[in-house]
C-alpha positions as CSV (number, residue, x, y, z in Angstrom):
1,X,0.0,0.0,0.0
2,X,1.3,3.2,-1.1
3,X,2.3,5.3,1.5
4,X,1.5,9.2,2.5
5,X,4.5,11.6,2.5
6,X,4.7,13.1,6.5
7,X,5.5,16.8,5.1
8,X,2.7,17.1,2.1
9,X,3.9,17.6,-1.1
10,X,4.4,21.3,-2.1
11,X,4.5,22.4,1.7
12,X,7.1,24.2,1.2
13,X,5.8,26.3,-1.7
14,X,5.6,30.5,-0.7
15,X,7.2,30.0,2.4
16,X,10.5,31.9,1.3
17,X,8.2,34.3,-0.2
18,X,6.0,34.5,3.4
19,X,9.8,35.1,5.1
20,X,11.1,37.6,2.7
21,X,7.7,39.4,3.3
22,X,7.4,39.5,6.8
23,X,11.2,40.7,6.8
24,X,10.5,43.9,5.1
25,X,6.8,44.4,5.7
26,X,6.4,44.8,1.8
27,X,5.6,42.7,-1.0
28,X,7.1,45.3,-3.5
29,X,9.9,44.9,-1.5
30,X,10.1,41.1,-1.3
31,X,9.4,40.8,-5.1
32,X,13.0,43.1,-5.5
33,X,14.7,41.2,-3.2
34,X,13.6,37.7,-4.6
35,X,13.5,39.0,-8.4
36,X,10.4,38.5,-9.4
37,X,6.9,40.5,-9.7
38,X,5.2,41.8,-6.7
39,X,1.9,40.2,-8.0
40,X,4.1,36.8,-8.1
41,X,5.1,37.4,-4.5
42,X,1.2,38.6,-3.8
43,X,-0.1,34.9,-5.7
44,X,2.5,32.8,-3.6
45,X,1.7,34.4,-0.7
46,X,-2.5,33.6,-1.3
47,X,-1.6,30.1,-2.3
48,X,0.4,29.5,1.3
49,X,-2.8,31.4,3.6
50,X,-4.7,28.6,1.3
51,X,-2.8,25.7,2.1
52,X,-2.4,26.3,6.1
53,X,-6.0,28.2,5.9
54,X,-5.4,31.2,7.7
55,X,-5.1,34.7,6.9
56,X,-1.2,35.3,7.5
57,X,-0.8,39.3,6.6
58,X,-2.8,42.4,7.3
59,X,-3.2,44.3,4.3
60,X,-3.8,47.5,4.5
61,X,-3.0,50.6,1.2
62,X,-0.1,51.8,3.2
63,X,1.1,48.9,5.6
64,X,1.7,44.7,5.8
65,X,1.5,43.5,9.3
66,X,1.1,39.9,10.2
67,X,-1.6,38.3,12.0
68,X,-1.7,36.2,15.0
69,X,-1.3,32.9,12.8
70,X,1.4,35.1,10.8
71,X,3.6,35.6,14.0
72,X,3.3,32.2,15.1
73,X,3.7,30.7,11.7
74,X,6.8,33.1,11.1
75,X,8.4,32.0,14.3
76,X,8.8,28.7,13.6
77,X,9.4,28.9,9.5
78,X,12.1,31.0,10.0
79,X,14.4,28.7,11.8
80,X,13.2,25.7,10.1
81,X,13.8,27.4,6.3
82,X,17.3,28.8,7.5
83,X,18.2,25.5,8.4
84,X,17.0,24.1,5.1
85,X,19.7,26.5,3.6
86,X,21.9,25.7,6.0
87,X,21.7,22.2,4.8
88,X,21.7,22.7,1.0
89,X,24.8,24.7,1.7
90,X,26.7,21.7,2.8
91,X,25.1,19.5,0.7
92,X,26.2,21.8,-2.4
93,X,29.8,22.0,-0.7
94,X,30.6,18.8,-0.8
95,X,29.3,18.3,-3.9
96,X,31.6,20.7,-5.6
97,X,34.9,20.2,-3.5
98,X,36.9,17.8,-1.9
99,X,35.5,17.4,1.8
100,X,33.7,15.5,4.2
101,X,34.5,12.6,5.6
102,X,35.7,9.3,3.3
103,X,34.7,6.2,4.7
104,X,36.8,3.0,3.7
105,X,36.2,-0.9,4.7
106,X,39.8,-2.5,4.4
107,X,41.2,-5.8,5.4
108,X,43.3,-5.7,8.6
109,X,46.5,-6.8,5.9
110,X,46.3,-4.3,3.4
111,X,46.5,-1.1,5.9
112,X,50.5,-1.3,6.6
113,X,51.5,-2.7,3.0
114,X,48.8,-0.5,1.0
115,X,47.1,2.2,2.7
116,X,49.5,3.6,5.0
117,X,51.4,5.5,2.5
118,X,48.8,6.4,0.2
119,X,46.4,7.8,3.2
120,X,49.8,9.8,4.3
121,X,50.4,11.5,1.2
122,X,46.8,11.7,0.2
123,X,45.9,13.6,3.7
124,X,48.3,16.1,3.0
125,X,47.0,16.8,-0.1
126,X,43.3,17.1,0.7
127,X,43.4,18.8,4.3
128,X,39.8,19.1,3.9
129,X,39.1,15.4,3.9
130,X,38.5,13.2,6.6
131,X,39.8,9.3,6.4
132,X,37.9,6.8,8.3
133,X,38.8,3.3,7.8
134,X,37.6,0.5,8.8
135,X,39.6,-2.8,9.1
136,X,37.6,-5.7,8.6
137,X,37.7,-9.1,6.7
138,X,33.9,-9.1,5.5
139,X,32.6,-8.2,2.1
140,X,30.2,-5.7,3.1
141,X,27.5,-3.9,1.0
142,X,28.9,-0.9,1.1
143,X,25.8,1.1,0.3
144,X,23.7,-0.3,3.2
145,X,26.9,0.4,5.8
146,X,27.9,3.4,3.9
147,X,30.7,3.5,2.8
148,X,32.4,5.4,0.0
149,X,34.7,2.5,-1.4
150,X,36.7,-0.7,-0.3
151,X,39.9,-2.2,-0.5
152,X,39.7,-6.3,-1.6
153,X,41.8,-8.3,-3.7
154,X,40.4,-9.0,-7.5
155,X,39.3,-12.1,-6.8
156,X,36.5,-11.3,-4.1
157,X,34.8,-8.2,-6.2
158,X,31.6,-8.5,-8.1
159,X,31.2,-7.7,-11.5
160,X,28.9,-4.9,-10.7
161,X,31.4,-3.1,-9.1
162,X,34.1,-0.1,-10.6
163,X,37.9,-1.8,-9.7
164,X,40.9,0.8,-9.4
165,X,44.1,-1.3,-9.3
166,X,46.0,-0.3,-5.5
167,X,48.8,-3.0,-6.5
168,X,50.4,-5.2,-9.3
169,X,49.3,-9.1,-9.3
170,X,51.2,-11.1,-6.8
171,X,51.8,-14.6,-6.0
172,X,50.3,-16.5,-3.9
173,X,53.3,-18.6,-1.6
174,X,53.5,-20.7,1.2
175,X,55.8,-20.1,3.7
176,X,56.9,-21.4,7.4
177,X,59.7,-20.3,9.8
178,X,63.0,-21.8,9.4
179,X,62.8,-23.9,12.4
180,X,59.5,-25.6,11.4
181,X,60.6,-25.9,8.0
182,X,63.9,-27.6,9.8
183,X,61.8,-29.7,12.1
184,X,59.9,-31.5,8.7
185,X,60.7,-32.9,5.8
186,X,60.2,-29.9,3.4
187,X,57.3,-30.0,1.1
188,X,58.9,-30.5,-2.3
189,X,55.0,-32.0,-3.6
190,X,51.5,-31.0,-3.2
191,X,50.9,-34.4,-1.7
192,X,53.1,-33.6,0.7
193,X,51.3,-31.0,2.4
194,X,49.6,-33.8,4.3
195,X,52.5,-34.4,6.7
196,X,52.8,-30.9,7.2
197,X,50.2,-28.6,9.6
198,X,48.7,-26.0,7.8
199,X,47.2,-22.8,9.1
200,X,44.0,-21.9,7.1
201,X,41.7,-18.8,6.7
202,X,37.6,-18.9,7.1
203,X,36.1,-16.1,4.8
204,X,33.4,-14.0,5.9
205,X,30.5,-16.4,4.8
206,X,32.2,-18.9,7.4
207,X,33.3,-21.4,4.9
208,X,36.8,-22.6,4.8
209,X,39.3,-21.4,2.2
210,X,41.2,-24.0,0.2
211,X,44.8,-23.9,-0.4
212,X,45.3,-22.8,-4.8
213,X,48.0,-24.3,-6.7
214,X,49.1,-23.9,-9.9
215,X,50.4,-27.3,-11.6
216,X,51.7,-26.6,-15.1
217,X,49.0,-23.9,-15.7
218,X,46.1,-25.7,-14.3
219,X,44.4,-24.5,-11.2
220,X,44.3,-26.7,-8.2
221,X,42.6,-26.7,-5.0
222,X,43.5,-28.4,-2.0
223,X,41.6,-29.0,1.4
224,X,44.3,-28.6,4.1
225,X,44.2,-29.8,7.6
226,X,46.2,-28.1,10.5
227,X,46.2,-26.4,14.3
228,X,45.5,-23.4,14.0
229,X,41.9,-21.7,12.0
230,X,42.0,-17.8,11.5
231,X,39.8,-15.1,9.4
232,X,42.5,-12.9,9.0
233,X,46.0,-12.6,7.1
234,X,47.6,-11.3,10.1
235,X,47.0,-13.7,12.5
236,X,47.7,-16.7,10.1
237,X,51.4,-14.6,9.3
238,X,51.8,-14.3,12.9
239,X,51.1,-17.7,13.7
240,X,53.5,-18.8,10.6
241,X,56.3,-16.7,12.1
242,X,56.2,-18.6,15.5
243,X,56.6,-22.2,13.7
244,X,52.7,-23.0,14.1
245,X,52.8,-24.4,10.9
246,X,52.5,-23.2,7.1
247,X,50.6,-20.8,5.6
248,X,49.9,-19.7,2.3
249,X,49.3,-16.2,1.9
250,X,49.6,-12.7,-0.6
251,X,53.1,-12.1,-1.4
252,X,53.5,-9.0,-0.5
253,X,53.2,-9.9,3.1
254,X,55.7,-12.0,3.3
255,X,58.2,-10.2,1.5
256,X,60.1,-8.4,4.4
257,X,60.1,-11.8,6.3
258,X,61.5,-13.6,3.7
259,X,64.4,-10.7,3.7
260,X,64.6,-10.8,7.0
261,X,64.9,-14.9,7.0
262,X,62.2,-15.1,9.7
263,X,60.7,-16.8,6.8
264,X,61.3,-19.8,4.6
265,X,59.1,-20.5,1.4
266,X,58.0,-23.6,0.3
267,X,56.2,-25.1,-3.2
268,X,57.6,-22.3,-4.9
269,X,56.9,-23.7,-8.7
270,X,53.4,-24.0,-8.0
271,X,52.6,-20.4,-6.6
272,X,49.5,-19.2,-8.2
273,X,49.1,-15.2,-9.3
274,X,46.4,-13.2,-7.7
275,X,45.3,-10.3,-9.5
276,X,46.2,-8.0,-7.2
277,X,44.4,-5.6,-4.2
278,X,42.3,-3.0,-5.9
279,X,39.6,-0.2,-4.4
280,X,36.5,-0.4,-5.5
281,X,32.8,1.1,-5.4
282,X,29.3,1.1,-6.3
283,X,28.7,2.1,-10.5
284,X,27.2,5.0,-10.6
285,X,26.7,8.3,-12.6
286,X,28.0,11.1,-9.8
287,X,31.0,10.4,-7.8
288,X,31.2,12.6,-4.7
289,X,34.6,14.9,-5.4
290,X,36.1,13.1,-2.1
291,X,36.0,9.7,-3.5
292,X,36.9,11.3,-7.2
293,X,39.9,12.6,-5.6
294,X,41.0,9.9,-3.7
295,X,40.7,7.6,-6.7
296,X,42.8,10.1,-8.8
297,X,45.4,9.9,-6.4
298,X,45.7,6.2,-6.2
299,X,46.0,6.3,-10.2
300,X,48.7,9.1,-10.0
301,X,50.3,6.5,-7.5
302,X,50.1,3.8,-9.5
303,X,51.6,5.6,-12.6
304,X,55.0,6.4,-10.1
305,X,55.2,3.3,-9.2
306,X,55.1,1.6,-13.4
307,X,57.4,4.9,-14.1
308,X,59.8,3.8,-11.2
């Protein structure tokens, strides 16, 4: 059943015209100031007493004064209309510059390797913008939470969704300290990876992730068994780093403790490629000038880093 709106349509019709009137006490007056005709302002006016049905101005050949409905009407559309300004004046603002405050759902991992630098040099840029960030694992609907945009890697987005690459593909590896790696016989076969313990990640929808291979260009999934369950990168790196076991996670993560020979990797020939961590957001027509910018300055990042 089709609903009733609570403010009736058109309410608002004559009520700057009422305000500008009552202001100078003069419709000739309130016609100059609003540019248009005083029999305009005089119509608008009539339509409004219709609407609320009371008389709202004293007419007189030489004077306006309002009435008793006109004083109290006046004394509560004034503050409520100035508001209304008040609001489209923001509203308008940051619709035509970079401000406000841009909300971002990111998992917990990409923050140090991704975001960090970017959000530095982007904050100093746009001192007008607010960065709110949100570290979580889930695939939200951004819309419904509100958010602006997300950071995920390729392989989680929907197809409905506008991708901005934040990083080059990477590898998918699986690594383990040196002294578990020491304390087994190192995985030189998939099949292997049943005598081993292996850490593994439950996605949002609770399901648990398989390990991906790739054998000579064919994709491979494997069902792993081990200690240790996590829903976050972190945690399963972490865990990795104090001989838990092995885990297989985004390259770029490892990479310092693989410098740093707190990690060893394993299966290297069958690594698969990821497509990388991109920000994405809703398709759609108008793109608020905080999100615009923000996307521009990931691209300009992203063309340093191929120029580099």
């Amino acid at each position: 059943m089709k609903q009733n709106f609570t403010v009736r349509q058109g309410a608002l019709d004559g009520v700057e015209a009422f305000l500008s009137v009552a202001r100078h006490r003069s419709f000739r007056r309130a016609a100059a100031e609003l540019g248009v005709t005083p029999s305009a302002i005089s119509q608008a006016v009539r339509v409004l007493e219709t609407r609320i049905g009371a008389a709202l101005f004293i007419r007189t050949t030489r004077s306006v004064g309002l009435t008793e409905a006109g004083e109290r009407f006046l004394s509560r559309a004034k503050p409520a209309f100035e508001e209304l300004v008040a609001a489209s004046d923001v509203a308008r603002g940051l619709g035509q510059r970079p401000a406000g405050l841009l909300r971002l759902s990111v998992p917990r991992a990409a923050v140090p390797i991704l975001l960090e630098p970017l959000i530095a040099s982007f904050c100093a840029a746009y001192p007008e913008i607010e960065v709110e960030i949100a570290a979580s694992e889930e695939l939200i609907d951004l819309a419904a939470e509100g958010f602006d945009a997300g950071v995920r890697m390729g392989q989680f987005l929907d197809a409905d969704m506008v991708a901005v690459p934040l990083s080059p593909p990477f590898h998918f590896v699986v690594v383990g300290s040196p002294a578990y790696v020491k304390s087994r016989k190192r995985p030189k076969t998939l099949d292997d990876l049943r005598q081993h313990a292996c850490l593994r990640w439950r996605r949002s929808n609770g399901a648990l992730a398989p390990w991906t291979f790739n054998d000579n260009g064919r994709a491979i999934e494997i069902a792993v068994a081990g200690p240790l369950i996590a829903n976050d990168f972190p945690t399963m790196l972490g865990a990795a780093l104090e001989g838990v076991g092995l885990a297989q996670l985004p390259e770029p993560m490892v990479a310092e403790g693989l410098r740093a020979k707190k990690l060893v990797q394993v299966l290297e020939p069958y690594a698969p490629v990821m497509p990388g961590v991109f920000l994405y957001y809703p398709s759609r027509r108008q793109i608020m000038p905080k999100l615009r910018a923000f996307i521009d300055h990931v691209k300009d990042r992203e063309r340093q880093r191929r120029k580099s």
